[in-house]
TIKOLVO-120120 format. One line per field, with one value per atom (N, C-alpha, C): residue number from 1; residue in one letter; y negated, z, x. Coordinates in steps of 0.001 Angstrom, whole numbers, plus 500000, padded with zeros to 6 digits. Each point is the difference from the previous one (the first is absolute). Layout:
BEGIN
i: (NUM | ...) .
aa: (a | ...) .
Y: (Y | ...) .
Z: (Z | ...) .
X: (X | ...) .
//
This chain:
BEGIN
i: (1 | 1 | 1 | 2 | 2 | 2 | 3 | 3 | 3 | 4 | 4 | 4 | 5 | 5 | 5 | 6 | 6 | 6 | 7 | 7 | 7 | 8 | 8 | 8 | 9 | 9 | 9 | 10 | 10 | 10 | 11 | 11 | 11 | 12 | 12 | 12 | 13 | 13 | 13 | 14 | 14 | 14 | 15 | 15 | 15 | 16 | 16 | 16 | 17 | 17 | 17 | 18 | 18 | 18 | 19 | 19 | 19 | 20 | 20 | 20 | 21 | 21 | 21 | 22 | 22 | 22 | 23 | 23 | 23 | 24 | 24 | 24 | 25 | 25 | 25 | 26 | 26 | 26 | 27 | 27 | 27 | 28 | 28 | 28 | 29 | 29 | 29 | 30 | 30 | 30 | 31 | 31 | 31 | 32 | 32 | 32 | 33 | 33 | 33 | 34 | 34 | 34 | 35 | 35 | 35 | 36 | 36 | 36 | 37 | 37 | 37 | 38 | 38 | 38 | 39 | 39 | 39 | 40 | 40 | 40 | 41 | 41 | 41 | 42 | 42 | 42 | 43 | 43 | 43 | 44 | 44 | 44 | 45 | 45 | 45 | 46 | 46 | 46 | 47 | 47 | 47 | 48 | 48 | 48 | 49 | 49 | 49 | 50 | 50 | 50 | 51 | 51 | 51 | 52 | 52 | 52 | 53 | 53 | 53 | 54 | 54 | 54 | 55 | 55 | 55 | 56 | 56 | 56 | 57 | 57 | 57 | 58 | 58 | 58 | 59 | 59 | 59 | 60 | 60 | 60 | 61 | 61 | 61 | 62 | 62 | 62 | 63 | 63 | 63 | 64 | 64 | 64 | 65 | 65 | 65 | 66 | 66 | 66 | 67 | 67 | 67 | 68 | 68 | 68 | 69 | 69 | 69 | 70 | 70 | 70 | 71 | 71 | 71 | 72 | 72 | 72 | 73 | 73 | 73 | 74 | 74 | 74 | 75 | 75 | 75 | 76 | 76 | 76 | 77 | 77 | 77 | 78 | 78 | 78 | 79 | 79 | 79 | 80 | 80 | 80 | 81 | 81 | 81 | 82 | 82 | 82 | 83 | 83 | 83 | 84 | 84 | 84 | 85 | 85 | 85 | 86 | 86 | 86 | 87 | 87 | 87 | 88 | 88 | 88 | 89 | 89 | 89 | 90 | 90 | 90 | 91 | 91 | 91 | 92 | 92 | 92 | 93 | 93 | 93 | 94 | 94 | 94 | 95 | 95 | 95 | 96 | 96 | 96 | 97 | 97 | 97 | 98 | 98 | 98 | 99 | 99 | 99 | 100 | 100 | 100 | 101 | 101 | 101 | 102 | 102 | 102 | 103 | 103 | 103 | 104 | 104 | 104 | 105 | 105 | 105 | 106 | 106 | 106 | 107 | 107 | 107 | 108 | 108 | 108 | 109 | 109 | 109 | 110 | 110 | 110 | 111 | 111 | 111 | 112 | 112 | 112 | 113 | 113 | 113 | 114 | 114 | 114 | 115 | 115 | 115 | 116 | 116 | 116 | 117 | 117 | 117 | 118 | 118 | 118 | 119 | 119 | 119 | 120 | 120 | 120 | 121 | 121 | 121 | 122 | 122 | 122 | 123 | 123 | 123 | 124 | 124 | 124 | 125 | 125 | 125 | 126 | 126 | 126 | 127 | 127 | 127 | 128 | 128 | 128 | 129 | 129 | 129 | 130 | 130 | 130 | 131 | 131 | 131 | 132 | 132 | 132 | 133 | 133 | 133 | 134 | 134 | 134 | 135 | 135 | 135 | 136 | 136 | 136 | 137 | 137 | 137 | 138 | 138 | 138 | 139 | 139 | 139 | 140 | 140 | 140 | 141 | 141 | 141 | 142 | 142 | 142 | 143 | 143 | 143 | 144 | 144 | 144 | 145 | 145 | 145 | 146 | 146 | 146 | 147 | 147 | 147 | 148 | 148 | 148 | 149 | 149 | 149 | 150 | 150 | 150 | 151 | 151 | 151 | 152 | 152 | 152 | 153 | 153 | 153 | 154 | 154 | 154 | 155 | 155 | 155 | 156 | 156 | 156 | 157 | 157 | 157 | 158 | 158 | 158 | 159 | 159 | 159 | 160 | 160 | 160 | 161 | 161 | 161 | 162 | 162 | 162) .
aa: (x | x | x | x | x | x | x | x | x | x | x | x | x | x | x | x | x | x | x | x | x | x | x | x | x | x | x | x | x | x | x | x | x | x | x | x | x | x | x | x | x | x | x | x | x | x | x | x | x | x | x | x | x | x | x | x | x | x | x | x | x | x | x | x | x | x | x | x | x | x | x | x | x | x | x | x | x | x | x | x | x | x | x | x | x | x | x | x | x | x | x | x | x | x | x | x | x | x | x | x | x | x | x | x | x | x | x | x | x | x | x | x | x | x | x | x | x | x | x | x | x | x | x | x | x | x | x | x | x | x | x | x | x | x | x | x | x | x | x | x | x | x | x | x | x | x | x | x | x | x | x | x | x | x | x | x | x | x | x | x | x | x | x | x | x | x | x | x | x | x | x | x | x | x | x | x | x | x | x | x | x | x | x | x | x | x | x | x | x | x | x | x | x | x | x | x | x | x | x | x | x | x | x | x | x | x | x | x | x | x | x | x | x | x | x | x | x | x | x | x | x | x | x | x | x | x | x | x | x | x | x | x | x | x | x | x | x | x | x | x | x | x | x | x | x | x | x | x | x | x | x | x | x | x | x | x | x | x | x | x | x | x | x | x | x | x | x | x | x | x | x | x | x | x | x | x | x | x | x | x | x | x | x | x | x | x | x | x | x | x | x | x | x | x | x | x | x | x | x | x | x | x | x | x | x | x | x | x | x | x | x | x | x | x | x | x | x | x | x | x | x | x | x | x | x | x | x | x | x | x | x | x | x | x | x | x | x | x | x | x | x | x | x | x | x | x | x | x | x | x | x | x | x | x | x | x | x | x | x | x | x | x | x | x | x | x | x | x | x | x | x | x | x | x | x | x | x | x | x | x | x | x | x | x | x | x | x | x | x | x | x | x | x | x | x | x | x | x | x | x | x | x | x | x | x | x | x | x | x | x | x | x | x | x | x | x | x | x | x | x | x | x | x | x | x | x | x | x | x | x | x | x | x | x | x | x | x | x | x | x | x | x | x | x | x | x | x | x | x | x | x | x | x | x | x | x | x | x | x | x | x | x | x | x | x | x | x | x | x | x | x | x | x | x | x | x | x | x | x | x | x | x | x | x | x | x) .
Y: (642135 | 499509 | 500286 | 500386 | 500397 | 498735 | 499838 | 498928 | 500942 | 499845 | 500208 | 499293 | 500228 | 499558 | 500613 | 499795 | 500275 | 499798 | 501207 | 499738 | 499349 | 499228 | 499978 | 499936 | 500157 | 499966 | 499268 | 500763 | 499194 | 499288 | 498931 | 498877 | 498887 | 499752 | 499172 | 498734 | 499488 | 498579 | 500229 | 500955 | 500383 | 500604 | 500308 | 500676 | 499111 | 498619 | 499323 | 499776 | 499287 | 499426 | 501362 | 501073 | 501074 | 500707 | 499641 | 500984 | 499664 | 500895 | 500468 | 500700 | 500534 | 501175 | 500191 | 501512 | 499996 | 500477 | 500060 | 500450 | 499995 | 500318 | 499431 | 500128 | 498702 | 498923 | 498949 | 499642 | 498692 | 501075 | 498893 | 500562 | 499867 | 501160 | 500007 | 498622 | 499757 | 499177 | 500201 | 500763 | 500574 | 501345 | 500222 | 501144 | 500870 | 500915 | 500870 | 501249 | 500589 | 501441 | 500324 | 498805 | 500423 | 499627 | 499056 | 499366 | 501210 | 501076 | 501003 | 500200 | 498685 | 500193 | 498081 | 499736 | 498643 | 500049 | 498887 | 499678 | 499054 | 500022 | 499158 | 499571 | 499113 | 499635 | 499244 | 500338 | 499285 | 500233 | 500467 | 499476 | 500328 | 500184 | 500300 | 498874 | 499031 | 499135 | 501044 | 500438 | 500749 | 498837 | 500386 | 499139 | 500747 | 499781 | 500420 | 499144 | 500020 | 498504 | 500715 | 501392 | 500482 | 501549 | 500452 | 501904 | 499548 | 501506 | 499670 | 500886 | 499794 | 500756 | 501430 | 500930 | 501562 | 500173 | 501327 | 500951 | 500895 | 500539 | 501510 | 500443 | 501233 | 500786 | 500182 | 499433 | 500177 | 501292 | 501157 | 500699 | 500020 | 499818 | 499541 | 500469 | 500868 | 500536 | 499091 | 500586 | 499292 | 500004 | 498720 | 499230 | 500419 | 499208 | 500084 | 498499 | 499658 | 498787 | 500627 | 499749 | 498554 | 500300 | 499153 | 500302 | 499274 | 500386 | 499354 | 499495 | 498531 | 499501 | 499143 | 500842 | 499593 | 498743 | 500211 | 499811 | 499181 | 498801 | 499668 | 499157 | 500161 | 499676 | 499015 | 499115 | 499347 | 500353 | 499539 | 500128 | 498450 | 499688 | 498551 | 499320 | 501496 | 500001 | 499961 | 500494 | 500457 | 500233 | 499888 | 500454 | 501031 | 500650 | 501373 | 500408 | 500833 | 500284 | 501629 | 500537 | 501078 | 500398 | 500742 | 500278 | 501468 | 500636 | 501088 | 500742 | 501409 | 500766 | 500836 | 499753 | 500691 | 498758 | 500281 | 498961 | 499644 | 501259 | 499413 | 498913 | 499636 | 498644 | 500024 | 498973 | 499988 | 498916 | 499844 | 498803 | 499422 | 498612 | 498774 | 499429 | 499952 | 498808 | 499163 | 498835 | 498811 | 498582 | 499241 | 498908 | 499200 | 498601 | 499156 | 499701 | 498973 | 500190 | 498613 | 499929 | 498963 | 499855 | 499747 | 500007 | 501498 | 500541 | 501157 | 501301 | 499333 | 501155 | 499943 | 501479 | 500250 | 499575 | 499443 | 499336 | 500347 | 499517 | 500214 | 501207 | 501149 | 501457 | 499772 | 500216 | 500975 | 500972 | 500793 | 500942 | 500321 | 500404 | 500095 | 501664 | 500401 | 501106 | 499810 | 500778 | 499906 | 500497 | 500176 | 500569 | 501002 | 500710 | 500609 | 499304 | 500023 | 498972 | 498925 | 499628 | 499334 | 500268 | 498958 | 499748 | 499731 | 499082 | 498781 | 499909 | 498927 | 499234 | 498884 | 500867 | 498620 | 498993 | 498931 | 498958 | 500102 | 499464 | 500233 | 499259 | 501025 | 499393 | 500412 | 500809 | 499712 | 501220 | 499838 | 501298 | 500363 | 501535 | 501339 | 500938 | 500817 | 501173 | 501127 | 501152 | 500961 | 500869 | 500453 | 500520 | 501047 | 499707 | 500649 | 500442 | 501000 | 500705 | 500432 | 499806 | 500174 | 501674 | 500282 | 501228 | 500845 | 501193 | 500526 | 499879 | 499940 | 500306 | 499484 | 498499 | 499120 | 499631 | 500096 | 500270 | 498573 | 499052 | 498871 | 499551 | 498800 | 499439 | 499069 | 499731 | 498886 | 498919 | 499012 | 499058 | 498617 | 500300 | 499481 | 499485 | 499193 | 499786 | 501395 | 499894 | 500940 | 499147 | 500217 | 499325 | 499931 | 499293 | 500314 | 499212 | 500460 | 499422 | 500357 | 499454 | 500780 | 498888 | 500918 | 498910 | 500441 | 500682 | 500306 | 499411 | 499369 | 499787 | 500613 | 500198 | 500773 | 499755 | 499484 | 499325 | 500668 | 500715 | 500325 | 499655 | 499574 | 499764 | 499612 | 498892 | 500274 | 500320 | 500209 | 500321 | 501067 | 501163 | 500849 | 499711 | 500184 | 499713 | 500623 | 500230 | 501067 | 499727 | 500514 | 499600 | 501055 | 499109 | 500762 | 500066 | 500697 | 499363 | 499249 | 498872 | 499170 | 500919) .
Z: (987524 | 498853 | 498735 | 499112 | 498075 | 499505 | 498988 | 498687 | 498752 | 499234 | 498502 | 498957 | 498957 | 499578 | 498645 | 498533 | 498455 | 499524 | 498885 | 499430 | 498954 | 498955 | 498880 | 498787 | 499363 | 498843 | 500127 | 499597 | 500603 | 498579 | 499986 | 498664 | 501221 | 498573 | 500141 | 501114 | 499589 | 500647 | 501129 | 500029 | 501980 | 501102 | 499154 | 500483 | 500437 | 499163 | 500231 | 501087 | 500880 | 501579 | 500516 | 499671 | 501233 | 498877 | 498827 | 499331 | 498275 | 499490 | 498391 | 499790 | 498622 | 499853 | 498478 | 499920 | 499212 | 498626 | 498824 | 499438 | 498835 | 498756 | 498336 | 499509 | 500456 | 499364 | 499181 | 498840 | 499346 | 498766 | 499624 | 499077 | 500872 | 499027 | 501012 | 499361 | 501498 | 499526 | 499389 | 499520 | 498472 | 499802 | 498994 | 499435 | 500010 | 500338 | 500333 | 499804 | 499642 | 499960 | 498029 | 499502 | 498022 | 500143 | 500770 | 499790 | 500362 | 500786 | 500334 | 501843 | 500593 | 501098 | 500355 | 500596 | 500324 | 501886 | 499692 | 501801 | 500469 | 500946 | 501065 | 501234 | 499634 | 500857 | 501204 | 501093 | 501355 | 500414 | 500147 | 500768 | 501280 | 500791 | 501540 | 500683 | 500831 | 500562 | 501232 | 500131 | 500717 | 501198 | 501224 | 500901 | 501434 | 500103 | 501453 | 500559 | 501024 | 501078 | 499828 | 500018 | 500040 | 499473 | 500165 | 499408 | 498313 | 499686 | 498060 | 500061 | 498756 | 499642 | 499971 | 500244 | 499922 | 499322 | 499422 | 499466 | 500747 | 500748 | 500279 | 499937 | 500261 | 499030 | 501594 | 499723 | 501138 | 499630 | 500656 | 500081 | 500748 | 499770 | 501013 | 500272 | 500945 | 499737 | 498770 | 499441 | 499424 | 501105 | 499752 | 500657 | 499563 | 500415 | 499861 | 500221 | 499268 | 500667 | 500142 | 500870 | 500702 | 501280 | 500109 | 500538 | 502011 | 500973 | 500870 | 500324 | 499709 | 500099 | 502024 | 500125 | 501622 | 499995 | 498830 | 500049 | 498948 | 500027 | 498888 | 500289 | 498883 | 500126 | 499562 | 500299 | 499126 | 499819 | 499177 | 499772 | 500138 | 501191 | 499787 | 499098 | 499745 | 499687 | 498477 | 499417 | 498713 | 499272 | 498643 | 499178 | 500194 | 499350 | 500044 | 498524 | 499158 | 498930 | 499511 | 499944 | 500072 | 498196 | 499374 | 498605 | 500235 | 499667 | 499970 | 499286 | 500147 | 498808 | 499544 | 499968 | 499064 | 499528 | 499699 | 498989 | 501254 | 501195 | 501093 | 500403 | 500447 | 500642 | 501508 | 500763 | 501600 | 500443 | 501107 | 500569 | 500878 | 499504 | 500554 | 501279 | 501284 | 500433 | 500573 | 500492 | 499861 | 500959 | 501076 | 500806 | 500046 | 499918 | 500030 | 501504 | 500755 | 500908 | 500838 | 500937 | 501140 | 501385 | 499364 | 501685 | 500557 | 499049 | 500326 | 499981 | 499788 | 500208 | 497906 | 500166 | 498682 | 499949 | 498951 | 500118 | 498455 | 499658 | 498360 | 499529 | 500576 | 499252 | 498647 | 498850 | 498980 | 499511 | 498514 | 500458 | 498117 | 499274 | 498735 | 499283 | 499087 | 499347 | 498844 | 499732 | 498648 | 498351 | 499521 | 498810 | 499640 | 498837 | 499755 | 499402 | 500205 | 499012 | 500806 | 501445 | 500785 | 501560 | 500231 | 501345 | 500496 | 501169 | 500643 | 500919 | 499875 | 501083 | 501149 | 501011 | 501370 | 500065 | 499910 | 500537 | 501155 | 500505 | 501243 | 500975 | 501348 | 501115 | 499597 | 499375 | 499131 | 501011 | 500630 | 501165 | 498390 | 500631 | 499029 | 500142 | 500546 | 499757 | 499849 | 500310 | 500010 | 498215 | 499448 | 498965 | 499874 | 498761 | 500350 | 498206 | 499445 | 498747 | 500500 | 499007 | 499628 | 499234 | 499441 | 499241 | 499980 | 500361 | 499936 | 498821 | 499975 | 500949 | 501335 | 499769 | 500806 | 499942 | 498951 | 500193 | 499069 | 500789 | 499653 | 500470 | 498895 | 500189 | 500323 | 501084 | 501357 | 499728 | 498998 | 500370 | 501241 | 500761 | 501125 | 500774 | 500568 | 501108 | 500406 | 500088 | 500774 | 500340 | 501170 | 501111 | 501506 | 500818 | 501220 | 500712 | 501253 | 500778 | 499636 | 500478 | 500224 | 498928 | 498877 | 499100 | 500066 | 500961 | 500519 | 500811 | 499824 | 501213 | 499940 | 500808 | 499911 | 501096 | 499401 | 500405 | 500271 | 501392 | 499832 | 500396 | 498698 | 500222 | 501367 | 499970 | 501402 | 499972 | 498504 | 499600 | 498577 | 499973 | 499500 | 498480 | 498565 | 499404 | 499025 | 499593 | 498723 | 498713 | 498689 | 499107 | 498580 | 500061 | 498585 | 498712 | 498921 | 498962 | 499337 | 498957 | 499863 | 499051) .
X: (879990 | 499253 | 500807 | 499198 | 500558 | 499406 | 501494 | 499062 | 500111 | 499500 | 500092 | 500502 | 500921 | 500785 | 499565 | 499779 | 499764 | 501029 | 500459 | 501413 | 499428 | 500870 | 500471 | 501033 | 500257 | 500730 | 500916 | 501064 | 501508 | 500071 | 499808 | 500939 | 501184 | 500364 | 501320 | 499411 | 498764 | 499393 | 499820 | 499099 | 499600 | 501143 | 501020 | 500742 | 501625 | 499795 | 501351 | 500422 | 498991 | 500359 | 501076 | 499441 | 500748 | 501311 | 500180 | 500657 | 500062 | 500307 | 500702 | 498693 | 499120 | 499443 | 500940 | 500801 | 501215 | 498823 | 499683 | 500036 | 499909 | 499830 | 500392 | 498837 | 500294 | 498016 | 500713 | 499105 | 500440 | 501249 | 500360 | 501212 | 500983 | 501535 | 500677 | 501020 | 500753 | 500977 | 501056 | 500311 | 501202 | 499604 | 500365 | 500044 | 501791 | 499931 | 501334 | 500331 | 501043 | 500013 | 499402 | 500475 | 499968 | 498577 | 499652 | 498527 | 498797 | 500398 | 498863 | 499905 | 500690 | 499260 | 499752 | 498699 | 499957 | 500078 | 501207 | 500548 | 499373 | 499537 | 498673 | 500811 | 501003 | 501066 | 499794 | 500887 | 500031 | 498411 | 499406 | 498615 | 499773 | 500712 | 500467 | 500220 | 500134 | 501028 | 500228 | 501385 | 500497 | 500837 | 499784 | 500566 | 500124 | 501670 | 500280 | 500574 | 500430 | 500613 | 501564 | 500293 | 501136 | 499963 | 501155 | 499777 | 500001 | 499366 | 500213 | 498449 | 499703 | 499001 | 500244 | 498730 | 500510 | 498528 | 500252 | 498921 | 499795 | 499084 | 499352 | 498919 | 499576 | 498934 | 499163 | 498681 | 498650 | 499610 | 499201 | 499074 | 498978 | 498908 | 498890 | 498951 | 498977 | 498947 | 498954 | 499131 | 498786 | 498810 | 499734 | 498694 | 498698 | 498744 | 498498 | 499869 | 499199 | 498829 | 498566 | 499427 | 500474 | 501018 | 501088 | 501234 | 500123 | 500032 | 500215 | 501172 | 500467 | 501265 | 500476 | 500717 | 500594 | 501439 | 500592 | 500934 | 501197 | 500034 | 500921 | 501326 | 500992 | 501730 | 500106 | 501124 | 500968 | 501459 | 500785 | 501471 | 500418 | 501069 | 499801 | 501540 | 500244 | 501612 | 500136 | 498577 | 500815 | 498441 | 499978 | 498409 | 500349 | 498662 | 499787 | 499359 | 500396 | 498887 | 499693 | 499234 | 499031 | 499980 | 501027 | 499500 | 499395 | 498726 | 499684 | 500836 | 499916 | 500780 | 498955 | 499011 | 498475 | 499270 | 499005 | 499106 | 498657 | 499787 | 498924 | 500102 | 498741 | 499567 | 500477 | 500566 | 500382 | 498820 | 500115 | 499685 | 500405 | 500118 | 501092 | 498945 | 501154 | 498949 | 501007 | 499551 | 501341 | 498484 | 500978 | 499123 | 500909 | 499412 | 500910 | 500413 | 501010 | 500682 | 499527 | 499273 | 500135 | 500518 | 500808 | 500955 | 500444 | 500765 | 500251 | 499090 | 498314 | 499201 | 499229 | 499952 | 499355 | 498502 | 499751 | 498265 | 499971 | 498148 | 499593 | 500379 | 500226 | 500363 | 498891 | 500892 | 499468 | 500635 | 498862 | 500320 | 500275 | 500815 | 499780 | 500081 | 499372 | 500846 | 500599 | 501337 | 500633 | 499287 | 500158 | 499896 | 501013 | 500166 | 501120 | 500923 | 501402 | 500826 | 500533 | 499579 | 499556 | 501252 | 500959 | 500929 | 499918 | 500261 | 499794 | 501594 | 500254 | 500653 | 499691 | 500573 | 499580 | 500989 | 499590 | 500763 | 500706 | 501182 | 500131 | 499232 | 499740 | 498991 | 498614 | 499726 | 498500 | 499318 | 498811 | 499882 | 498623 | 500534 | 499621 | 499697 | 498985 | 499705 | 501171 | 499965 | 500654 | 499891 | 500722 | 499645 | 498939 | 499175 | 498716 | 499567 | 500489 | 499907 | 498509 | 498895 | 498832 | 499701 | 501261 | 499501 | 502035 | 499748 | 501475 | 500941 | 501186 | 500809 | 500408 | 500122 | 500541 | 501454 | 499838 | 502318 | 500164 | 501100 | 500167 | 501486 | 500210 | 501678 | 499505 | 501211 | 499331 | 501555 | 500219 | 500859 | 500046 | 500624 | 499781 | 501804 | 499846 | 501607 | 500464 | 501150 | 501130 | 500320 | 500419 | 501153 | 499859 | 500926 | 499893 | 498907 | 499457 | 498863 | 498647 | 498952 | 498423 | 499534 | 499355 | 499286 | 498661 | 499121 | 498659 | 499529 | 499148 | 498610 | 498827 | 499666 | 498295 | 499064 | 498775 | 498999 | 498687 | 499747 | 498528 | 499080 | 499088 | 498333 | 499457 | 499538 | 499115 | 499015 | 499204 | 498833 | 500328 | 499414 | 500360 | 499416 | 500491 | 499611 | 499714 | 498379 | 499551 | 500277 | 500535 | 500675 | 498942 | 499091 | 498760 | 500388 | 499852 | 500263 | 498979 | 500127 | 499439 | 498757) .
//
């Protein structure tokens, strides 16, 4: 059996339970750099149990919707956050957690301008760039031991756009 699942629009509100959505909305909080750049400070909560934070660079095929989703992760070690390095739209998907099993999948797309960070534990979708390149800085844990789980579907799930 398939369910169907409708994306929408990643904001900050729909998006808190599972995460951060990073991006420079609102005014910024100082002004820096001879007053010609505004800094949109801390908006990450970055969290690992151990290790340090690292940077590395994703490359990822580009997707279609409507999308068939089998399969989603957590990190139970450490957030995770997704800055694009183009202005395309991805799509996030993220379920909240009962008893170890992923439930409530939704499903959002970004805008341009537009990050996201996972909380740690937050089960997530695989990265899924909507329009090419796909190339992204992935701040996430380094360190020793398995910070993956992966969870598949018992029911396969269709992912429309809204």
């Amino acid at each position: 059996m398939t369910f169907h699942i409708k994306t929408e629009p990643l904001t900050a509100g729909g998006f808190a339970p599972y995460g951060d959505v990073l991006e420079a909305a609102g005014a910024a909080d100082k002004l820096i750099n001879q007053g010609k750049c505004g800094r949109f400070h801390d908006r990450a909560q970055l969290d690992f149990s151990d290790g340090a934070a690292g940077i590395s660079i994703f490359q990822s095929e580009t997707v279609t919707l409507p999308l068939k989703l089998e399969l989603v992760e957590r990190h139970p070690e450490g957030s995770q956050a997704f800055v694009p390095m183009s202005a395309d739209p991805f799509l996030v998907v993220v379920a909240a957690d009962a008893d170890g099993i992923p439930v409530d999948l939704r499903a959002f797309v970004t805008t341009g301008g537009q990050a996201i960070n996972y909380h740690r534990g937050t089960w997530h979708g695989v990265l899924t760039p909507l329009a090419g390149p796909g190339l992204f800085a992935v701040v996430d844990r380094i360190g020793a031991g398995a910070n993956l789980q992966e969870h598949w579907l018992e029911q396969s799930c269709i992912i429309d756009a809204n």
